[in-house]
C-alpha positions as CSV (number, residue, x, y, z in Angstrom):
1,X,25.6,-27.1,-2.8
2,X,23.3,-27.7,-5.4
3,X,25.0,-30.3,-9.1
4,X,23.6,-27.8,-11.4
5,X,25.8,-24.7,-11.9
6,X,23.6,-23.4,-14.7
7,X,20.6,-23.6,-12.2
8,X,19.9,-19.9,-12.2
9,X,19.6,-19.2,-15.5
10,X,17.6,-21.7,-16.5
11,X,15.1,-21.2,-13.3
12,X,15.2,-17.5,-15.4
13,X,14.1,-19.0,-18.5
14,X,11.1,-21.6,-16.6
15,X,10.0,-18.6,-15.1
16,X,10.2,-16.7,-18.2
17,X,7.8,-19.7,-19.7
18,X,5.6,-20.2,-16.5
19,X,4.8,-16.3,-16.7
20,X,2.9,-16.4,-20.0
21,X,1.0,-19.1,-18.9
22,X,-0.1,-17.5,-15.9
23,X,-0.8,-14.5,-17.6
24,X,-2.9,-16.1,-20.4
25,X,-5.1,-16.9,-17.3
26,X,-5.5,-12.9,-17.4
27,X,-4.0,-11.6,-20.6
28,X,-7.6,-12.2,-21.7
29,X,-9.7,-10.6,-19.6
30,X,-9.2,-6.9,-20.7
31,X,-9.9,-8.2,-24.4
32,X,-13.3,-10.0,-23.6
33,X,-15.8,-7.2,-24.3
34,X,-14.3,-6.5,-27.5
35,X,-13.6,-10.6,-28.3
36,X,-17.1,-10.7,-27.5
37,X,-18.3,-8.1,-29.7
38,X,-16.6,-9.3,-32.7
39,X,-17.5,-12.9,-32.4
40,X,-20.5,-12.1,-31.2
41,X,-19.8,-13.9,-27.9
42,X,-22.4,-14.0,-24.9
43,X,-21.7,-14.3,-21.0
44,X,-21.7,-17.9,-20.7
45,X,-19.4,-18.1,-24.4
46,X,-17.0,-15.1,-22.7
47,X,-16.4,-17.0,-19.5
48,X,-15.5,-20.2,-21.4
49,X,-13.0,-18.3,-22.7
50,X,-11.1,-18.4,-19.6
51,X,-12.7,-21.5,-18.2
52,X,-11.3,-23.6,-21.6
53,X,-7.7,-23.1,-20.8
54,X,-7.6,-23.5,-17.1
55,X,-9.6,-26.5,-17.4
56,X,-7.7,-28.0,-19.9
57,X,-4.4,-26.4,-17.9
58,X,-5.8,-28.3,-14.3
59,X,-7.4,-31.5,-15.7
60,X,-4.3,-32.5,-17.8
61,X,-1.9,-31.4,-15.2
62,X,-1.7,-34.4,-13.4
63,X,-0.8,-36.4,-16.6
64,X,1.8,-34.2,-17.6
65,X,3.8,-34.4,-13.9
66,X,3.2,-38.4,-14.2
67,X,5.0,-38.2,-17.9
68,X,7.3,-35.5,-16.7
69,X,8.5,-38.8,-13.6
70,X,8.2,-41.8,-16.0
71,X,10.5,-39.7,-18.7
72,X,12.3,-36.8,-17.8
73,X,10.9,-33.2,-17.4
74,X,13.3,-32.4,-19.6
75,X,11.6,-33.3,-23.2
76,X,7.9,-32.7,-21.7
77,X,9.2,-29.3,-20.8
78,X,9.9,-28.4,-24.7
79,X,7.0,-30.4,-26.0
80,X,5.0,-28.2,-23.9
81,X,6.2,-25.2,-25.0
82,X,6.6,-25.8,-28.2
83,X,2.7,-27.1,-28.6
84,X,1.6,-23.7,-26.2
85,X,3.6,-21.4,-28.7
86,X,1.8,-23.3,-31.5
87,X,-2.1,-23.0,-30.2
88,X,-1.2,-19.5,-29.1
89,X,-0.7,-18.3,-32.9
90,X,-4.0,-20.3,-34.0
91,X,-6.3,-18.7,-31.3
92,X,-4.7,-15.2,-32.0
93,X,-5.3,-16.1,-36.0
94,X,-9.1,-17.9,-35.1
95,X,-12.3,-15.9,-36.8
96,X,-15.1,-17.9,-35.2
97,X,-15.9,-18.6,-31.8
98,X,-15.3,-22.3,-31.9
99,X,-11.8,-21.5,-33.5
100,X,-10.7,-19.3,-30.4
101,X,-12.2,-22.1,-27.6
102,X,-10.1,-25.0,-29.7
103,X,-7.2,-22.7,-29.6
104,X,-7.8,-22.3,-25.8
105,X,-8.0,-26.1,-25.3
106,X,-4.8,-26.4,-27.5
107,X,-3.2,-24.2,-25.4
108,X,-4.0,-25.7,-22.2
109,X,-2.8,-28.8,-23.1
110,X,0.7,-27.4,-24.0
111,X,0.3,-25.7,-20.4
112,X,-0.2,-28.6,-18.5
113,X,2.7,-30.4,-19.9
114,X,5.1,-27.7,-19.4
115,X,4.2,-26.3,-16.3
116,X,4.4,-29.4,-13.7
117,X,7.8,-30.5,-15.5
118,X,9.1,-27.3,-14.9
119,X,8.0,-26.9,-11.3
120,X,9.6,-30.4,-11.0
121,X,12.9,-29.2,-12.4
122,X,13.0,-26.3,-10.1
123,X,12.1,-28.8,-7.1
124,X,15.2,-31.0,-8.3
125,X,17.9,-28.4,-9.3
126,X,17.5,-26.5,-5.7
127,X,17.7,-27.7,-2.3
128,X,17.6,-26.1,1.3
129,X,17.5,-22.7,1.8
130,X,18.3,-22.3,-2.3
131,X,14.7,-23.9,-2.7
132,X,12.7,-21.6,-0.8
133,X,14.5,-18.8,-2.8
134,X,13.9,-20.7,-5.9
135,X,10.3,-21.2,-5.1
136,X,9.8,-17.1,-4.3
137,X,11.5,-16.0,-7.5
138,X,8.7,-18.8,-9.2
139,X,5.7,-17.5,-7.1
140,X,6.4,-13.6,-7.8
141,X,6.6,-14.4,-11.6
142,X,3.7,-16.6,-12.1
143,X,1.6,-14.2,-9.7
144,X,2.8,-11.3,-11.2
145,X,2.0,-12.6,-14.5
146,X,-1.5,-13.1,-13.7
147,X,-1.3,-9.4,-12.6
148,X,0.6,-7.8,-15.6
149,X,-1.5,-9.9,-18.0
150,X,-4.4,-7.2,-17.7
151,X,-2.1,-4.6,-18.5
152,X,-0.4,-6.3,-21.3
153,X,-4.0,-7.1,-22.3
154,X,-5.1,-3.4,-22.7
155,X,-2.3,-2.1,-24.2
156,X,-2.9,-4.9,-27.0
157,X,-6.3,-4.3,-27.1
158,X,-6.1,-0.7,-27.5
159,X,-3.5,-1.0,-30.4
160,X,-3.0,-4.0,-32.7
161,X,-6.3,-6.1,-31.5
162,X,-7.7,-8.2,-29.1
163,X,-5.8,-11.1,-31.8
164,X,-2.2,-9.8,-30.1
165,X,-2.7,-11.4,-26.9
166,X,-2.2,-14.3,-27.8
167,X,0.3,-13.5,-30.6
168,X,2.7,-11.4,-28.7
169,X,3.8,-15.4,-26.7
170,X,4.9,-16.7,-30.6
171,X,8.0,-14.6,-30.3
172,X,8.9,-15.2,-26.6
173,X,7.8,-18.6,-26.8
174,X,10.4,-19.3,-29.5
175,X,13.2,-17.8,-28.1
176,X,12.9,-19.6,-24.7
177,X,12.7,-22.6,-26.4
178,X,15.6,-22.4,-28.4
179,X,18.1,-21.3,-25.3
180,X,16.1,-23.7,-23.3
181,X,17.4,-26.7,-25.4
182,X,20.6,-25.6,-24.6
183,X,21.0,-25.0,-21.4
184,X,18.3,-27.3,-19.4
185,X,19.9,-30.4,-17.7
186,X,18.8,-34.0,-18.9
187,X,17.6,-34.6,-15.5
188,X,16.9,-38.6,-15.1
189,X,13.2,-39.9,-14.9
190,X,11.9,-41.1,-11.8
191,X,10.7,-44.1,-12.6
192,X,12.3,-44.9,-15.5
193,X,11.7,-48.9,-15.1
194,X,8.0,-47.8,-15.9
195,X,8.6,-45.7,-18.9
196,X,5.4,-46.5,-20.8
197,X,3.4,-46.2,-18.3
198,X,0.2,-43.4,-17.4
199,X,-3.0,-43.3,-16.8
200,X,-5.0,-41.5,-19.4
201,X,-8.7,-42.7,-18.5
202,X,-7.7,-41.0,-15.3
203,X,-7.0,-37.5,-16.5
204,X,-9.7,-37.8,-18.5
205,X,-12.0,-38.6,-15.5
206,X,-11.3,-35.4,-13.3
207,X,-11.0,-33.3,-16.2
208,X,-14.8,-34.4,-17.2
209,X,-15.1,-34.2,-13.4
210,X,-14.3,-30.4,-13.1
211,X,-15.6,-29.7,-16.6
212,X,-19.4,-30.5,-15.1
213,X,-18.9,-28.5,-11.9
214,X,-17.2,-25.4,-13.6
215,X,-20.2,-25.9,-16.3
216,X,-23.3,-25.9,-13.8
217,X,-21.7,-22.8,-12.2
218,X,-21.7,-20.8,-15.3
219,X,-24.9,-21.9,-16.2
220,X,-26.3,-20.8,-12.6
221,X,-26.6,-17.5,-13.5
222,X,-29.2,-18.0,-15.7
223,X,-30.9,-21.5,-14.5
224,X,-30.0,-20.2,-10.6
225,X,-28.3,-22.3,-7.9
226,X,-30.9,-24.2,-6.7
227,X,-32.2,-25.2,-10.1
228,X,-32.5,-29.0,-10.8
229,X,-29.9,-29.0,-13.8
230,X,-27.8,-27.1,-12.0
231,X,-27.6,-30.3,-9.0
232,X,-27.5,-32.4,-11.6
233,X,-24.4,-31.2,-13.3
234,X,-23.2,-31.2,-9.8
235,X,-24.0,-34.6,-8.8
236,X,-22.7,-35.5,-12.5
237,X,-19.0,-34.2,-11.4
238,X,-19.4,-35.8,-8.0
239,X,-19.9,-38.9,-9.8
240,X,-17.1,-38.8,-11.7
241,X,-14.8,-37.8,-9.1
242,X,-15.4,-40.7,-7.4
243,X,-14.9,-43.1,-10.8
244,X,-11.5,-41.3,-10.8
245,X,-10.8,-41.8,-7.1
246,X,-11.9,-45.9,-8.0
247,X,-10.0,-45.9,-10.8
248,X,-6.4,-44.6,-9.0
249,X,-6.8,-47.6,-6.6
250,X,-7.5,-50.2,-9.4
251,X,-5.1,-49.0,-12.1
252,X,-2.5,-51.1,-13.0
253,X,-0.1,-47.8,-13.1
254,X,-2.3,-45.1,-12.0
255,X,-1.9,-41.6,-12.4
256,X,-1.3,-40.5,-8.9
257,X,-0.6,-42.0,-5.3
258,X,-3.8,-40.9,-3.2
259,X,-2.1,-41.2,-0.1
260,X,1.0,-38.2,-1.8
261,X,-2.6,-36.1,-2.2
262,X,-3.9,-36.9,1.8
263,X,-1.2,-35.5,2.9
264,X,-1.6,-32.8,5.0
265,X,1.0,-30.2,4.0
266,X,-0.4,-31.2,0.3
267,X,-3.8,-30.5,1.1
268,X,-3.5,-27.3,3.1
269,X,-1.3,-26.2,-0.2
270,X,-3.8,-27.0,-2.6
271,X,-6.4,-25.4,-0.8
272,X,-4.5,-22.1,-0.7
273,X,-3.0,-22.3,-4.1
274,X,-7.0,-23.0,-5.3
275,X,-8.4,-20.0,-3.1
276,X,-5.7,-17.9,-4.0
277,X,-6.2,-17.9,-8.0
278,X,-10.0,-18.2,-7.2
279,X,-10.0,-14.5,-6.1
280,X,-6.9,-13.3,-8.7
281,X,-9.4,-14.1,-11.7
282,X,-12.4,-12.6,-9.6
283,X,-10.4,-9.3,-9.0
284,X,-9.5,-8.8,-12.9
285,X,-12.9,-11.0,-14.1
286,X,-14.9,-8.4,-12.2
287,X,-12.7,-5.3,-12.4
288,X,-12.3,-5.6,-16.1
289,X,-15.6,-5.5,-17.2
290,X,-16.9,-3.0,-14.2
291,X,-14.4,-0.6,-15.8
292,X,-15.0,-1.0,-19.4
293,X,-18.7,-1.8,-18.8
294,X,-20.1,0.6,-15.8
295,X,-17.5,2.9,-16.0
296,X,-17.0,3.1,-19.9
297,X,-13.3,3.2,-19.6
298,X,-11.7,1.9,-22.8
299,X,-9.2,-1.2,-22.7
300,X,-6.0,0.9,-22.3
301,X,-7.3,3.3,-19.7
302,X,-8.5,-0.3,-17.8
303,X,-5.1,-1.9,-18.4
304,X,-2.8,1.3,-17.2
305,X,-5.1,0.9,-14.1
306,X,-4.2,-2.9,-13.1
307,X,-0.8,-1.3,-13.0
308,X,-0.5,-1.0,-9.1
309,X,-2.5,-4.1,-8.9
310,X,0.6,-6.2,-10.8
311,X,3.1,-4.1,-8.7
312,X,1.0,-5.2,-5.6
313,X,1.0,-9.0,-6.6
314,X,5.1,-9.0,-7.1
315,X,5.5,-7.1,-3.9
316,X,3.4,-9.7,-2.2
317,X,5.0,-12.5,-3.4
318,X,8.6,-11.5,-2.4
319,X,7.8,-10.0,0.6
320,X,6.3,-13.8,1.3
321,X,9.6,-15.7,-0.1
322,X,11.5,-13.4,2.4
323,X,9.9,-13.9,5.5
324,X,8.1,-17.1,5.3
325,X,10.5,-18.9,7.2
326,X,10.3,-16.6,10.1
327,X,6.8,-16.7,10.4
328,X,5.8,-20.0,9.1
329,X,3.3,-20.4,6.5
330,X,0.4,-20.5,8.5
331,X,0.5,-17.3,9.6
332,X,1.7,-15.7,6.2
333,X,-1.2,-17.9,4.5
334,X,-4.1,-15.9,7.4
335,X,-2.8,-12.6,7.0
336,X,-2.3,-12.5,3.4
337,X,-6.3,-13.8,3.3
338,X,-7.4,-11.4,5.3
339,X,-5.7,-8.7,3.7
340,X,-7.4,-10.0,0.5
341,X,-11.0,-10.2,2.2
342,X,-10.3,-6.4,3.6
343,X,-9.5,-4.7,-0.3
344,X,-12.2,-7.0,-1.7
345,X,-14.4,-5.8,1.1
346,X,-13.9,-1.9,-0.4
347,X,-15.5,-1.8,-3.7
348,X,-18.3,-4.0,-2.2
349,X,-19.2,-0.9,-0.5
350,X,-17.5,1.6,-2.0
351,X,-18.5,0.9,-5.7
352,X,-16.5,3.7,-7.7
353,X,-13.6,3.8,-9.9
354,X,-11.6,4.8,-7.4
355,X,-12.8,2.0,-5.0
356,X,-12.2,-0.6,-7.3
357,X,-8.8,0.0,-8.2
358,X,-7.5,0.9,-4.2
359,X,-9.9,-2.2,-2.9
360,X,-8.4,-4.7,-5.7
361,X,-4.7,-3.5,-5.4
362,X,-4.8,-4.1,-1.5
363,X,-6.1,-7.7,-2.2
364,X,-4.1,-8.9,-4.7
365,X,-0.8,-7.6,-2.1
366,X,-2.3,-10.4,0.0
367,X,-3.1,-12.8,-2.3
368,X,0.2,-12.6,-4.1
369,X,1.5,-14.3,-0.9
370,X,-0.9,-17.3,-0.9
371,X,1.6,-18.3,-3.8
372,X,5.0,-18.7,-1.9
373,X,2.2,-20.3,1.2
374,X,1.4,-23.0,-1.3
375,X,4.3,-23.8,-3.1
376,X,6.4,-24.3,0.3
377,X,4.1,-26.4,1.9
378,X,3.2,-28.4,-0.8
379,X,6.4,-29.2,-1.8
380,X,8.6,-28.1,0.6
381,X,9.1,-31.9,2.1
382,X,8.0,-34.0,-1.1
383,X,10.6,-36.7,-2.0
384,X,13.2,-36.1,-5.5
385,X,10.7,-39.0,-7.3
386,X,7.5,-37.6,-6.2
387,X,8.2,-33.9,-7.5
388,X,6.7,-34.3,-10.7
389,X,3.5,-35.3,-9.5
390,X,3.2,-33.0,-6.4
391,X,3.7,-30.4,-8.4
392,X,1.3,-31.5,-10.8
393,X,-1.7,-31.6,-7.8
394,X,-0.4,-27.7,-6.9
395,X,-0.7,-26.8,-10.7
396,X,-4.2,-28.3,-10.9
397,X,-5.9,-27.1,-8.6
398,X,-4.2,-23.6,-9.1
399,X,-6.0,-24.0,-12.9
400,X,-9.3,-25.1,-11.3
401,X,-9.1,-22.4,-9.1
402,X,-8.9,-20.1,-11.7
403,X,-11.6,-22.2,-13.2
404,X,-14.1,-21.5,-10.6
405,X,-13.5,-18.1,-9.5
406,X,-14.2,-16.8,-13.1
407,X,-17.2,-19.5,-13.2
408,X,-18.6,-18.5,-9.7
409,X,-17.9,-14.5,-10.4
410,X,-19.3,-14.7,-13.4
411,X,-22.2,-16.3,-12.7
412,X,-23.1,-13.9,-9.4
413,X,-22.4,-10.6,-11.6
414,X,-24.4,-11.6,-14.4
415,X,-27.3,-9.2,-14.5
416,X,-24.4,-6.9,-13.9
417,X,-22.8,-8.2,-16.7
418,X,-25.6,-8.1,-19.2
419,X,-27.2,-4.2,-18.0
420,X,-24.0,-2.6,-16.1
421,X,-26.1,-1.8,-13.1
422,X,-23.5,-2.1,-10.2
423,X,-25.6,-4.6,-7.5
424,X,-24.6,-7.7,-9.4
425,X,-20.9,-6.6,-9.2
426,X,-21.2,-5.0,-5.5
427,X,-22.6,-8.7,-4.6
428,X,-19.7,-10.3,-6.4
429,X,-17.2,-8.4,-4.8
430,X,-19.1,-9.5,-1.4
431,X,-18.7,-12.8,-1.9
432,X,-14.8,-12.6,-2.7
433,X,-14.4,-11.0,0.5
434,X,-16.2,-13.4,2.0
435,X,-14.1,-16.2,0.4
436,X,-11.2,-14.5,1.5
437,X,-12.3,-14.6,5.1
438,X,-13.4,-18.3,5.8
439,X,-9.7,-19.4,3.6
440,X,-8.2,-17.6,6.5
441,X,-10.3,-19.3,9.0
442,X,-9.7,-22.8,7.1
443,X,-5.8,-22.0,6.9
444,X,-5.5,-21.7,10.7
445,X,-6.7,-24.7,11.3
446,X,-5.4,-26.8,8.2
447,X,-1.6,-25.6,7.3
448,X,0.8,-27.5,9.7
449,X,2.8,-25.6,12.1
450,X,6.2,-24.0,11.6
451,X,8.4,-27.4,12.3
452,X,5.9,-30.3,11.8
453,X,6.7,-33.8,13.2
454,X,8.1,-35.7,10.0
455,X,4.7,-38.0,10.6
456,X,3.0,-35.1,10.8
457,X,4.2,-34.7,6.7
458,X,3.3,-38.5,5.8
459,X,0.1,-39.3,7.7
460,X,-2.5,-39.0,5.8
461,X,-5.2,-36.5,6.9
462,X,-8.6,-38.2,8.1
């Protein structure tokens, strides 16, 4: 029986938080033609609209679970929100394109403190069968977020302004902040004896890592894939990847323990978590624009549309927190794919309204239960003082998924993008599917079976 008698209510109010920033992953993309026609914003300006956040959101993440250990999720947990709340009314209130991207950096960086400490407190308030419970309730809210933001999106596009989509979280932000300070438990650090201690040079490597990856894959639509500047951004985030991999094993307190991210239930979490969001932001990158570009639907139409597509996503995700631990996350983690790589499959060939919307709402009922996969084997058998920083590895790399799906989507639909002929958004679609299909090949062989050795959990994976 868990300490914390408030425990539901307050996983109410993290959820509360963790759903508008999943859904600013999405609240935006219904609002990006008309951002981009005010601001006079072009494909590669648009996509950085989304890419800004979730990079920010993913590269800082693993800082903010290190702080969230060293001193207590509890205060990064309101400094989070409070700076997200913050950046969300100056990118709402931004006239200038450089305005909104600073205002999508700021709120990034209120993101990535919030959400790991919050996961962590979930992590450390539940345990047992409570957990897995615990960790459904989170998954269907942050995946339906991601779902419901497109609608949320076109209704506030439609009416008020594209501005509104980032306004509408001032309000809800300060009023779960305020109960929040209340009611969440002062839950101890984790390593307290090292209060002072994280490893900024190390955020800042991955984050400049990703950053050069995510930036030669938006670029590629123009400059191609196989164009030299696009290997040498490439081989630039290679590069530093491997500075930041040197500098977790030479830091005096580094930001991460390599072996916690070698770990195989870790890494066959991540992957899912990243594949999973990858194709979430492809669905409403791609299905956004197709119907308010090719099909010259307006924002509200588009938004009312994504409707069975958020109710899809929920249904996903608590059908998966129900029967995951019947059938084991590696089978929930191949059939959800390859239910996603089937309804991506039907607007690549059936390229009409109607195929979109039926094709996309099938895949997002799979995908929505990729987020229960990852979150249960991630975390599922992580120690109390490791918490903050495995969920700080799940977090980032579901941001960098988000990063690259939008990047890589964007990047294959582009002359789709720019003309609204349909072959650049048939391919896209394509390649999703395809996506979907080798992640379930991949998830066979990497998630561990239903009752894993316990050094099956802490080898590390060679």
């Amino acid at each position: 029986m868990s300490s914390y008698p408030r425990r539901w209510q307050v996983l109410a109010l993290l959820g509360i938080a963790q759903f508008m920033l999943i859904l600013d992953v999405t609240v935006v993309a219904i609002s990006l033609p008309l951002m981009g026609a005010e601001l006079g914003l072009d494909r590669q300006a648009l996509t950085w609209v989304v890419s800004a956040y979730t990079l920010t959101f993913g590269g800082l993440m693993l800082l903010g679970g290190r702080i969230a250990d060293l001193i207590g999720p509890r205060t990064m947990v309101l400094l989070g929100l409070a700076v997200f709340t913050v950046a969300s009314f100056a990118t709402g209130a931004a006239q200038t394109d450089v305005m909104v991207l600073a205002g999508r950096v700021g709120q990034g960086l209120g993101a990535a403190m919030l959400s790991p400490s919050a996961l962590s407190v979930v992590v450390r308030m539940f345990d047992g069968e409570e957990r897995n419970r615990a960790l459904g309730i989170w998954s269907a809210l942050g995946g339906g977020g991601a779902a419901v933001g497109v609608l949320v999106g076109g209704l506030l596009a439609a009416g008020p302004g594209w501005s509104w989509v980032f306004f509408v979280n001032v309000p809800i932000g300060l009023a779960v902040f305020v109960v929040l300070a209340r009611v969440l438990p002062a839950l101890p650090a984790a390593q307290a004896g090292r209060r002072r201690s994280a490893d900024v040079l190390g955020a800042l490597l991955v984050t400049a890592a990703t950053g050069s990856v995510i930036y030669a894959m938006i670029g590629a639509g123009e400059a191609g894939w196989l164009a030299p500047r696009t290997w040498i951004l490439f081989a630039v985030g290679v590069g530093l990847y491997l500075l930041f991999g040197w500098r977790q094993r030479t830091a005096a307190a580094p930001l991460m323990d390599l072996g916690l991210l070698f770990r195989r239930p870790v890494v066959a979490g991540t992957f899912v978590i990243a594949i999973g969001t990858a194709l979430m932001v492809a669905v409403f990158f791609l299905g956004s624009f197709y119907l308010q570009g090719h099909a010259r639907l307006g924002p509200l139409v588009t938004g009312l549309l994504f409707l069975p597509v958020a109710v899809a996503t929920m249904v996903g995700a608590q059908a998966g927190g129900r029967i995951i631990g019947q059938v084991g996350g590696r089978t929930l983690a191949m059939v959800g794919l390859a239910v996603a790589a089937v309804g991506l499959a039907v607007p690549a060939f059936t390229p009409t309204t109607i195929g979109v919307v039926i094709g996309v709402s099938v895949g997002a009922a799979g995908i929505g239960s990729l987020f229960v996969v990852a979150s249960a084997t991630a975390l599922g058998q992580v120690a109390p003082h490791e918490a903050g920083v495995a969920s700080g590895i799940v977090s980032t790399f579901h941001e960098f998924g988000a990063s690259i799906g939008a990047a890589v989507t964007s990047s294959v639909a582009a002359a789709s993008l720019a003309t609204q002929a349909v072959g650049g958004y048939t391919t896209a679609f394509a390649v999703a599917a395809g996506a979907a299909l080798v992640g379930a090949i991949v998830s066979g062989g990497l998630i561990p079976g239903r009752r894993p050795a316990p050094e099956a959990v802490t080898m590390p994976v060679h």
